[in-house]
C-alpha positions as CSV (number, residue, x, y, z in Angstrom):
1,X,9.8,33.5,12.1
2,X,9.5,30.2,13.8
3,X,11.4,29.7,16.9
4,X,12.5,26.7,18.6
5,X,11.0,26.5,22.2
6,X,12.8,23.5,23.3
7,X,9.9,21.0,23.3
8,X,10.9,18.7,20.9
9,X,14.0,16.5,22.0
10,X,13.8,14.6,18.8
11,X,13.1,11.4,19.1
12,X,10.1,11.1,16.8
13,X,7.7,10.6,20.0
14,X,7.6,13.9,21.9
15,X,5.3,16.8,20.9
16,X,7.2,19.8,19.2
17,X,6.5,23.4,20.3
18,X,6.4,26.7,18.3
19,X,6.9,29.9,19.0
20,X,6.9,33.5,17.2
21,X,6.5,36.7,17.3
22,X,4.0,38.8,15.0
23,X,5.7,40.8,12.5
24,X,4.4,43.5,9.9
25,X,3.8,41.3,7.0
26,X,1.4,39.5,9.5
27,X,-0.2,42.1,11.6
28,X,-3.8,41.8,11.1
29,X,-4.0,38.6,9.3
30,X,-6.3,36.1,11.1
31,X,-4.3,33.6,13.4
32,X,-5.6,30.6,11.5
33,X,-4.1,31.8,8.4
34,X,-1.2,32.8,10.0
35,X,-0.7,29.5,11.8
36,X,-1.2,27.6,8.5
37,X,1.4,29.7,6.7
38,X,3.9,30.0,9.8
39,X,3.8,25.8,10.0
40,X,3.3,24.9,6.5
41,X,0.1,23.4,7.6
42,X,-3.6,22.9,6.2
43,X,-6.2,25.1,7.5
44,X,-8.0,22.3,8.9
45,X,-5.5,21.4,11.2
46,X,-4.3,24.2,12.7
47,X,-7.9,24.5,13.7
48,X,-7.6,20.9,15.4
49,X,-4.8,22.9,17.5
50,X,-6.9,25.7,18.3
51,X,-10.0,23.6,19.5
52,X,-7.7,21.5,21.5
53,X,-6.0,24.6,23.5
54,X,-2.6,24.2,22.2
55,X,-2.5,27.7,20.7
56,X,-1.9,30.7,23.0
57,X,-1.4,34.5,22.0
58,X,0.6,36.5,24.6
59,X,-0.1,33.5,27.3
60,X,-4.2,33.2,26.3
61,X,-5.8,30.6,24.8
62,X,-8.3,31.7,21.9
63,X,-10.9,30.1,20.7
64,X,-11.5,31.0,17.7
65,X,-9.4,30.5,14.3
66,X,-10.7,34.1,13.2
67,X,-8.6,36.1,15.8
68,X,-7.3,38.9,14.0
69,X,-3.4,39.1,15.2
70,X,-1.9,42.5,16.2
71,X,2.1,43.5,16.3
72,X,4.3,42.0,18.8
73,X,2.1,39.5,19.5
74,X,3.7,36.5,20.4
75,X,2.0,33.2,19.4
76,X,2.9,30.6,20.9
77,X,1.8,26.6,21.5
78,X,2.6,22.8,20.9
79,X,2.1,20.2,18.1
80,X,1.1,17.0,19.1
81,X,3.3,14.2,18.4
82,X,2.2,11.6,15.2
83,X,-0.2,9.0,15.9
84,X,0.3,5.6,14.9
85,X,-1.4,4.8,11.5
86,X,-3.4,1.3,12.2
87,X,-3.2,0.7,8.4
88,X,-1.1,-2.5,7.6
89,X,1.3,-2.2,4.3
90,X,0.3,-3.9,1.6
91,X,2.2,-5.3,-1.6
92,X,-0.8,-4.2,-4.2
93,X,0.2,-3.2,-8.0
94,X,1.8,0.3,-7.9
95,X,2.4,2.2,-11.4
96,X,5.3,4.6,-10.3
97,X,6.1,7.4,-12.8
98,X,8.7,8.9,-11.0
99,X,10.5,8.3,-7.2
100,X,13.3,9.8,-5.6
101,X,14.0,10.6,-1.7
102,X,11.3,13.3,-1.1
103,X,8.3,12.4,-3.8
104,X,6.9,9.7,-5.3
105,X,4.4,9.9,-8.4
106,X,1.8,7.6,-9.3
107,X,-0.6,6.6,-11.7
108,X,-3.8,5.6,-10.1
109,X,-6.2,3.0,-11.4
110,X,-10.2,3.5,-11.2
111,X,-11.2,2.0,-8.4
112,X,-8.4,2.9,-5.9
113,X,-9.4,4.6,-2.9
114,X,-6.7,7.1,-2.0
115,X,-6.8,7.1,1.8
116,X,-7.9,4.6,4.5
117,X,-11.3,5.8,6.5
118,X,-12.9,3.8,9.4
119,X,-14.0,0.6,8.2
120,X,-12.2,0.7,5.2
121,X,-8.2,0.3,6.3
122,X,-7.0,-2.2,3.7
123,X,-6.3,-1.7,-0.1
124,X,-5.9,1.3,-0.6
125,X,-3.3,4.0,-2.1
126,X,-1.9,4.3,1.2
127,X,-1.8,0.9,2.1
128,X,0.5,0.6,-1.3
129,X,2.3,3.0,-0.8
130,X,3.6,2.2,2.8
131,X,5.0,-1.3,1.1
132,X,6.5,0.5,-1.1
133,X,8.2,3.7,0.7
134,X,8.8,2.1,4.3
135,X,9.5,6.0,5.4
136,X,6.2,8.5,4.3
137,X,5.7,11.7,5.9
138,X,2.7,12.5,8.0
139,X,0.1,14.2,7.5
140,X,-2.8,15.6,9.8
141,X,-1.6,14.3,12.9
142,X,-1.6,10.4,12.0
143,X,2.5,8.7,10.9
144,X,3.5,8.3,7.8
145,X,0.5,8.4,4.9
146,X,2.3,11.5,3.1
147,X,-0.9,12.4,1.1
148,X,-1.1,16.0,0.2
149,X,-4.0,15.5,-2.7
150,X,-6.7,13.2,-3.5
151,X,-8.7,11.5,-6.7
152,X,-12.1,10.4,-6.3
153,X,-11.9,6.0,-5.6
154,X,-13.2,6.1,-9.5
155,X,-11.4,9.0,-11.1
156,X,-7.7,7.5,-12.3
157,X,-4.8,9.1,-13.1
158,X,-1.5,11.3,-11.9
159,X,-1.3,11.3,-8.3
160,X,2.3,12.8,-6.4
161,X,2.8,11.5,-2.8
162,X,5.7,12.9,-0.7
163,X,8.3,11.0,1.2
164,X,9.6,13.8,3.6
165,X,8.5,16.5,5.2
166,X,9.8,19.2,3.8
167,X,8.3,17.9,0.5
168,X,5.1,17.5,2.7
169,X,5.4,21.3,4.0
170,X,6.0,22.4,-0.1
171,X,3.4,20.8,-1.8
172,X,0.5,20.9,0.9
173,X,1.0,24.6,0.8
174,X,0.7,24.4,-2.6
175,X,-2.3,22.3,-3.3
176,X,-3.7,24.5,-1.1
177,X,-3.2,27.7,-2.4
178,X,-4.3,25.9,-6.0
179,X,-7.5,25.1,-3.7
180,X,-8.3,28.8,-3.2
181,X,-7.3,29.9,-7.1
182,X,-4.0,31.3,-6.1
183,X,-1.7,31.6,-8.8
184,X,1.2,29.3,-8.8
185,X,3.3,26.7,-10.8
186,X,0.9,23.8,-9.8
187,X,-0.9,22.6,-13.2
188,X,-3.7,20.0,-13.6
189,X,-5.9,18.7,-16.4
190,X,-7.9,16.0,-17.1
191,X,-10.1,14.5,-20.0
192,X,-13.7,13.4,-19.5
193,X,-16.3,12.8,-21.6
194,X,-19.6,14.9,-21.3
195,X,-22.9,13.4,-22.3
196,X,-25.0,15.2,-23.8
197,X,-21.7,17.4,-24.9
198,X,-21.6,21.2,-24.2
199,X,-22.4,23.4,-27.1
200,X,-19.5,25.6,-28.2
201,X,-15.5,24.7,-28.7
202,X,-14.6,25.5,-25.0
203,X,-15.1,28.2,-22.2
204,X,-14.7,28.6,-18.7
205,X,-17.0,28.2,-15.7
206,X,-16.9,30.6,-12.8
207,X,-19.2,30.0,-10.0
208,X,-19.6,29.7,-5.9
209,X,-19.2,26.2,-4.7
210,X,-20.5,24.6,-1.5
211,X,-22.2,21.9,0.0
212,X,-25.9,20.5,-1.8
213,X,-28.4,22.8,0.1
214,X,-30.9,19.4,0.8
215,X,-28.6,16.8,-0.1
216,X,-25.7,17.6,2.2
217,X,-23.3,14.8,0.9
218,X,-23.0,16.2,-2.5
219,X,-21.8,19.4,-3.5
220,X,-23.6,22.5,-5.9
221,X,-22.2,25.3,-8.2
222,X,-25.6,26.8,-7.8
223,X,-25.4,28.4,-4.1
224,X,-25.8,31.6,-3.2
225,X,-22.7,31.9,-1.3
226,X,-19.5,29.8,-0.9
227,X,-16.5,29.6,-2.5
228,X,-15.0,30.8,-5.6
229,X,-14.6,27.5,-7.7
230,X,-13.3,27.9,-11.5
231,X,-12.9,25.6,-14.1
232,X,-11.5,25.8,-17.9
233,X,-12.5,23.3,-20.5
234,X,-12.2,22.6,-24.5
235,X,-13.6,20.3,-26.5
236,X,-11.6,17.8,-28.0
237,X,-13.6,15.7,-29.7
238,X,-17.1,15.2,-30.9
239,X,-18.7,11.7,-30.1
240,X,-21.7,10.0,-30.8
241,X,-24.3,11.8,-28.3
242,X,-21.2,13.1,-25.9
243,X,-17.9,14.8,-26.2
244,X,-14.5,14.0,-25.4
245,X,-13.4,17.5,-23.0
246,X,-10.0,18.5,-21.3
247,X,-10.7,20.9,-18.4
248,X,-7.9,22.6,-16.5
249,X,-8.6,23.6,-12.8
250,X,-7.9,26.8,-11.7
251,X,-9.4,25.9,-8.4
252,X,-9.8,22.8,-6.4
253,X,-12.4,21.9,-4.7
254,X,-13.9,18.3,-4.1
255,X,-16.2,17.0,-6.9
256,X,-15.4,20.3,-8.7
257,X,-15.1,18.9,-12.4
258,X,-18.4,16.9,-11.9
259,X,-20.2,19.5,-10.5
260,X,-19.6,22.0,-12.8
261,X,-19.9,19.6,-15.8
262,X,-23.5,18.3,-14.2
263,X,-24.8,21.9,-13.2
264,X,-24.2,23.3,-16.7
265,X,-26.2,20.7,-18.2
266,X,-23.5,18.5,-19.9
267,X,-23.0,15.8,-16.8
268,X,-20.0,13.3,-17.0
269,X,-20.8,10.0,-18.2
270,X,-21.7,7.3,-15.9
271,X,-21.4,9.5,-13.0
272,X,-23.4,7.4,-10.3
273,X,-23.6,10.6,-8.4
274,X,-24.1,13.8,-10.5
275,X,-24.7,12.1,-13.6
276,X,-28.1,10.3,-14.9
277,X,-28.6,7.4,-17.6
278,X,-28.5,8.7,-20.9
279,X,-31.4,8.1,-22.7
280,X,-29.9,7.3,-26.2
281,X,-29.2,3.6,-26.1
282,X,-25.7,3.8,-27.1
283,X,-24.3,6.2,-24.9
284,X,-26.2,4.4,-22.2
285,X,-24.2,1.0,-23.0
286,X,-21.2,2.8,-22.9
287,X,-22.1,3.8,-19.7
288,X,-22.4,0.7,-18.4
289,X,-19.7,-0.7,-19.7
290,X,-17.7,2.0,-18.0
291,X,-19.5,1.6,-14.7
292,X,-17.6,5.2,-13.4
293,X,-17.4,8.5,-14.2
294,X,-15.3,9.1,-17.0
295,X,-13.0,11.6,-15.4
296,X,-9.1,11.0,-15.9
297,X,-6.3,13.1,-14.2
298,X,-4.5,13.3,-17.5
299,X,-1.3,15.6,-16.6
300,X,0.2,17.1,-13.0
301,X,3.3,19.3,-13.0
302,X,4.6,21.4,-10.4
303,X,8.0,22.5,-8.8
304,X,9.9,20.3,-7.1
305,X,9.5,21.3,-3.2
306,X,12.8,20.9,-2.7
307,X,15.1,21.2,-5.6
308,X,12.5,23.8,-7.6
309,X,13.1,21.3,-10.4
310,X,10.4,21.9,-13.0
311,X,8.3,18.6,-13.0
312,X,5.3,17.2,-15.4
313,X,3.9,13.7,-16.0
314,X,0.9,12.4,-17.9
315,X,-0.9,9.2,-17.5
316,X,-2.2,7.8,-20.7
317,X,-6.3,6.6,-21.1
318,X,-6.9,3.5,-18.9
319,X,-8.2,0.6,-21.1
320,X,-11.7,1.4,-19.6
321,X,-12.1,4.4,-20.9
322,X,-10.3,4.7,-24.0
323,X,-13.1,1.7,-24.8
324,X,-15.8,3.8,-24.3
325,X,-14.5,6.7,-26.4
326,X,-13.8,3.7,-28.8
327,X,-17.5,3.3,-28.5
328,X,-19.1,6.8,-29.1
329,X,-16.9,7.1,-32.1
């Protein structure tokens, strides 16, 4: 159990400190994943805390994430205050599908990029969403973006945003237990269309996931070690040359969908990075006229973090893509 340690005097500005002891349930667990459980934290960083020497076990600093933790332990350190976000707000078109105090749903347009990165600060998701909610939570260090999950800049569709932190805490722990397979109430599909389509009426692909072995900024299903990804797909329609699929993730890992869809043969049309042009001339028109993968995050439901209310939404086609399915009819 968390224990206060004083360090934090509450005025938003000062660094907050932690402090507890290690328990039964937690005895021989590694102290990342201990850390990221104890402060409802990702993974990644509670090992920014560790590489920075804010982490100590019985007064030592480790320096390693993979410490395995013994009982009566105490682990101990100090979380650095939030740094200011130099990302302006911005009144851009918002499609809000549900808001209250702790969560805010959205449905995101192709395009979009979810999060601001260095060079790129202005018009994005967060950008909108800091006109719109004044008060987000933060997130890895830096005030106030309150992202806890991300679509591709072209992918479109449901998005959830969280307004407080102890919505932050909930559904980052959540997304990230969906990341590693975990069961749980969080749900996702989407609807893409495959071209060529995949033969058979549905299935489920079960691989290891990691990084491209020669081109290191895309990812591969065919590795010979990483991490468990798993996706579920059925056809839903036939098309002309291509197929209109809805895949459920049972996993979540970045590019997942369009790696697996590329790797087993059946790429995601218009894909400018897993994808290739189709050589029949009328799925390669549609293509164009798409210019993005045709991948839309079709439903998201998932307990509320704080009231446990059951919650769903679904984002209908975006023009774009419901005229290229109008197209391979």
């Amino acid at each position: 159990m968390i224990e206060d340690d004083g360090v934090d005097e509450g005025d938003g500005d000062q660094e907050t400190g932690f402090r507890f002891v290690i328990d039964a349930e937690d005895a021989g667990g590694r102290l990342d994943a201990v850390l990221a459980k104890q402060l409802a934290m990702p993974r990644a960083q509670v090992q920014r805390l560790i590489d920075d020497g804010r982490v100590r076990i019985d007064g030592a600093t480790p320096t390693k994430g993979g410490v395995k933790l013994r009982m009566g332990e105490v682990v101990d350190g100090t979380i650095p205050a939030p740094e200011p976000l130099e990302v302006v707000a911005e009144d851009l078109p918002l499609v809000v599908l549900y808001e209250d105090a702790d969560l805010i749903v959205v449905d995101k347009p192709a395009g979009l990029v979810v999060h601001p990165a260095a060079g790129h600060t202005r018009g994005t998701l967060v950008n909108a969403l800091l006109f719109h909610c004044k008060d987000l939570s933060g997130i890895g260090g830096v005030l106030r973006p309150g992202i806890v999950h991300r679509l591709d800049k072209d992918t479109s569709g449901v998005m959830v945003a969280t307004k407080s932190e102890r919505a932050h805490a909930g559904l980052t722990a959540a997304f990230a237990a969906k990341s590693r397979g975990e069961p749980g109430g969080l749900e996702r599909t989407y609807l893409a269309i495959a071209a060529p389509p995949p033969v058979g009426a549905g299935g489920t692909l079960r691989t290891s996931y990691g990084r491209h072995p020669v081109h290191r900024k895309k990812f591969s299903s065919k590795v010979t070690s990483g991490k468990p990804a798993v996706t579920h797909w059925k056809l839903v329609e036939p098309l002309h040359g291509a197929a209109l699929l809805r895949l459920r993730l049972e996993t979540g890992r970045t590019h997942q969908i369009r790696v697996h869809a590329a790797d087993h043969g059946w790429p995601l049309l218009g894909d400018p990075v897993y994808g290739h042009r189709p050589r029949d001339e009328r799925v390669a028109a549609a293509a164009a006229a798409l210019r993005r993968q045709a991948l839309h995050a079709s439903t998201l439901s998932f307990a509320h973090p704080v009231t446990g209310e059951r919650l769903a939404f679904e984002s209908p086609l975006p023009a774009d893509f419901a005229a290229a399915l109008a197209a391979l009819r």
